[in-house]
Steps between C-alpha positions, in 0.01 A plus 500: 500500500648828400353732817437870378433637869645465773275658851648546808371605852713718654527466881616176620526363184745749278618682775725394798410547809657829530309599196721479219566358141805243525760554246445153374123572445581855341742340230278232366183693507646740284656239273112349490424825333759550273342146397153668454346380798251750684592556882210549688492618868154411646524617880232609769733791546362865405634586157722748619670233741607298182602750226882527609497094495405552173712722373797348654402165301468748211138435424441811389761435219322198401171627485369278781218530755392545869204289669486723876262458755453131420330553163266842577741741276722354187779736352748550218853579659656700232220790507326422846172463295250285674276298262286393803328565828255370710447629840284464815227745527461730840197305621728170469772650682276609776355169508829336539578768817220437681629099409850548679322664765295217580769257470754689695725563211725778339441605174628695243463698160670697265407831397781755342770275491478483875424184757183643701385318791320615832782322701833379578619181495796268391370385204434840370883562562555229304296650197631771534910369475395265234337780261668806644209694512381775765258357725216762605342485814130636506228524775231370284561239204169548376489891483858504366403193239278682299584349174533183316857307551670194371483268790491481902664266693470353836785455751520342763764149670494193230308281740192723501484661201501119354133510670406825388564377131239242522267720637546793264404277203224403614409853643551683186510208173492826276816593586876333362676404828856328509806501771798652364698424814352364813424812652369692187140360451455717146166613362404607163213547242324171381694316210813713601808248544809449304401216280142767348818752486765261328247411288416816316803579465652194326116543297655838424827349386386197336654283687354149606486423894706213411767714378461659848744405850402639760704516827351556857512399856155538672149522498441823302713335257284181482309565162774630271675163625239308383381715172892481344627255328768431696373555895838550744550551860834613647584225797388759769150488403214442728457144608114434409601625167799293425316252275281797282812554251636277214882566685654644780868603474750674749367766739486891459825509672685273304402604134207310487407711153850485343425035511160584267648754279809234412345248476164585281571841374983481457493127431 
């Protein structure tokens, strides 16, 4: 099979723990281009969070794409067009509020290219180092959140929000929910995910989803995995997920990408 896209989550999967792109992964993603092969960066990060990842891997130069906010905006690199958007309306938003409020749970949105949230906690921290945004502080989410957004998410310890996921879809079945890590329970419009995402814009390119690997490491991941042809989980994927991929290969910290690219893309 001669792949013609290659899609890659970006945290734990791409990037090392300390959030960058190994040299190893840098040189053979840009040989997969100079081969003709799109590099796609599908992340629930905020586009602005992933545009110097792409520009380092010179997508721009290659006329290559963004999937941000795990499917709800898709972009062209090279003239930070977006060809699509889908966002939560204000009612939704308020809805999910009033949600974390019942269930004891932070939440978050994004409004301005900033992380707004009625509270502190750890896991906003950690938002806020992965995506190096400001994080505003208000004294009413709902007053401040007076227009639509991409997504919310939930935060709260692993353990519990693992409870709060099963509740939430069955609470609110008109909404796309997925786990991006195991304390960001993520929340989007119906149909938004990365595979509806992926999908257009391979449609767009004419490219077949079995032309399409796809490279991830947890649950908001799960349906590009399964939609490309070639379905791949670095090694430090999440457990229950292990067996939803056609191959797992070496984790994000040990060039887990690089193995896929040499062996289906360089070989």
């Amino acid at each position: 099979m001669q792949y013609k896209m290659l899609v890659l989550d970006m945290d734990d999967t791409l990037l090392t723990d300390d959030h960058k792109i190994s040299d190893l992964n840098k040189k053979v993603l840009l040989e997969a281009q100079a081969k003709g092969v799109y590099v796609v960066l599908a992340s629930g990060r905020p586009t602005t969070a992933m545009i110097a990842y792409a520009k380092e891997l010179e997508l721009d130069l290659n006329d290559s794409y963004m999937i941000s906010f795990n499917g709800a905006i898709i972009s062209q690199v090279k003239d930070d067009l977006v060809l699509f958007e889908q966002k939560l309306t204000v009612e939704q938003i308020h809805a999910l509020y009033d949600y974390s409020i019942k269930m004891k749970t932070h939440i978050i949105t994004y409004l301005d290219d900033e992380i707004i949230s009625e509270t502190d906690s750890e896991y906003i921290e950690i938002e806020k180092d992965i995506t190096g945004m400001a994080h505003r502080k208000v004294s009413s989410f709902k007053d401040y959140v007076d227009r639509p957004a991409v997504k919310c998410i939930l935060l709260e310890n692993p353990a519990y929000l693992k409870e709060v996921e099963k509740d939430l879809l069955a609470a609110m079945p008109h909404l796309s929910v997925s786990m991006s890590k195991p304390f960001f329970l993520e929340a989007a419009q119906n149909g938004i995910d990365k595979a509806a995402s992926l999908k257009q814009l391979a449609d767009r390119l004419g490219i077949h989803q079995s032309e399409i690997i796809a490279v991830g490491n947890a649950g908001n991941d799960l349906t590009m995995i399964e939609y490309a042809g070639l379905g791949v989980w670095v090694d430090n994927v999440a457990p229950e997920l292990r067996d939803k991929a056609n191959l797992i290969v070496s984790s994000n910290n040990n060039d887990g990408v690089a193995e896929v690219v040499q062996k289906y893309i360089l070989n």
